[in-house]
C-alpha positions in Angstrom: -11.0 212.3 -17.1 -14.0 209.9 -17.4 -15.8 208.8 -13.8 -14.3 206.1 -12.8 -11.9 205.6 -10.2 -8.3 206.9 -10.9 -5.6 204.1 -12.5 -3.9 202.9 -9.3 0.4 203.9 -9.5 -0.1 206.8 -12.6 0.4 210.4 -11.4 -2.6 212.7 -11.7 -2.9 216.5 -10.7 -5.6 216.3 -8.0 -7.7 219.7 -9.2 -8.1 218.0 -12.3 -9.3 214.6 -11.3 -13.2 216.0 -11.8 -14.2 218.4 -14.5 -17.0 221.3 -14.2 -20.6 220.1 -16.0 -22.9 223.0 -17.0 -25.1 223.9 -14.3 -24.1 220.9 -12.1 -22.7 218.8 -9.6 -20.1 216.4 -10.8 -18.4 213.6 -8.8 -15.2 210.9 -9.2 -14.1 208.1 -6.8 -10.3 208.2 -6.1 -11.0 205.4 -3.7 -13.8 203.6 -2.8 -13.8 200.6 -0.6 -15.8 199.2 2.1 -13.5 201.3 4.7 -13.9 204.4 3.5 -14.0 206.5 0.3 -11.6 209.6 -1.5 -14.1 211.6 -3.5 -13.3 214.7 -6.1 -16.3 216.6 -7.0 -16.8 219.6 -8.8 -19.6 222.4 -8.3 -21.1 224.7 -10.4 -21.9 228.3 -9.0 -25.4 228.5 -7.9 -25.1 224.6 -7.1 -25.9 223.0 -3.2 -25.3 220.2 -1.6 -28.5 219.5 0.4 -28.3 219.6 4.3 -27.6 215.9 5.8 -25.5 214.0 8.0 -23.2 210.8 8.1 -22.2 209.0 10.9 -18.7 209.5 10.1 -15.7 212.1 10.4 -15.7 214.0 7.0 -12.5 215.6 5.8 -13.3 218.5 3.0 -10.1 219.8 1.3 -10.6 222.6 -1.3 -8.3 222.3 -4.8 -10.2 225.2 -6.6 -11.9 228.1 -6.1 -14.2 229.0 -2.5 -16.7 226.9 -1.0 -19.6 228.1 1.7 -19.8 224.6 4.3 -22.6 224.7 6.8 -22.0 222.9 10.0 -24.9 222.8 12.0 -25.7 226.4 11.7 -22.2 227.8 11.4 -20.8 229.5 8.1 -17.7 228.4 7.1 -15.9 229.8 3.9 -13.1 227.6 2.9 -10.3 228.7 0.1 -8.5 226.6 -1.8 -5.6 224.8 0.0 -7.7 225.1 3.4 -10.0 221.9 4.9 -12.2 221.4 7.6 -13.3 218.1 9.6 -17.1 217.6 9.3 -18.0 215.8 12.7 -20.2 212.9 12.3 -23.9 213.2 12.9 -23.8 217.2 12.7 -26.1 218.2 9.8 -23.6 220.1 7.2 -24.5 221.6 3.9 -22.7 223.1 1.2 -23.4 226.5 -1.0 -21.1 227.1 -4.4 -21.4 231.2 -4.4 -18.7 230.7 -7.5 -17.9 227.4 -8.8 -15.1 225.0 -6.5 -13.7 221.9 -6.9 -13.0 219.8 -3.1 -11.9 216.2 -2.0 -13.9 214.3 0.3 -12.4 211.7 2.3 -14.6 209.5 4.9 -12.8 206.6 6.8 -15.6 203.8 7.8 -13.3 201.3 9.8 -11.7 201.4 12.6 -13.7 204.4 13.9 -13.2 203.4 17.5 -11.3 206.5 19.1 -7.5 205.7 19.7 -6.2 208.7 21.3 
């Protein structure tokens, strides 16, 4: 599958929506609108994603392999099948000890609480 966002109404296995690049970190949109974005990104082992923060929520899901996520200064080793809510404006970080695949999904509107 190429980098573009994914044909709206065709079925697609979501593991396979991003492919592994030697020695890199390799991203495709899902979604990507002005309210928020569905990301599939692949990591090499060895590969980081450098400490930073948004100032949204930040659901990780894992479709492959085991990711090391940072949150603040917690260690948090996800498999896949389990996710985790990055809360905004913590500093997270992620460490690929063997190579993973995840989803990221960020919703930008309506971030007002409503519980």
């Amino acid at each position: 599958m190429n980098k573009e966002e994914i044909e709206r109404g065709d079925r697609f296995m979501l593991v396979d929506a991003v492919e592994y690049t030697t020695d890199s970190i390799t991203s495709r949109p899902i979604i990507k609108k002005l309210s928020g974005t569905v990301v599939a990104t692949a990591f090499n082992a060895g590969k980081n994603l450098l400490e930073g923060t948004s100032p949204f929520d930040t659901l990780i899901q894992i479709t492959e392999g085991t990711a090391q996520v940072f949150i603040e200064s917690r260690a948090i080793t996800l498999k896949v099948g389990e996710a985790i809510v990055i809360p905004a404006h913590m500093r997270s970080s992620m460490a690929a000890i063997a190579r993973f695949k995840m989803v990221t999904t960020i919703i930008k509107s309506g971030y007002e609480d409503v519980s």
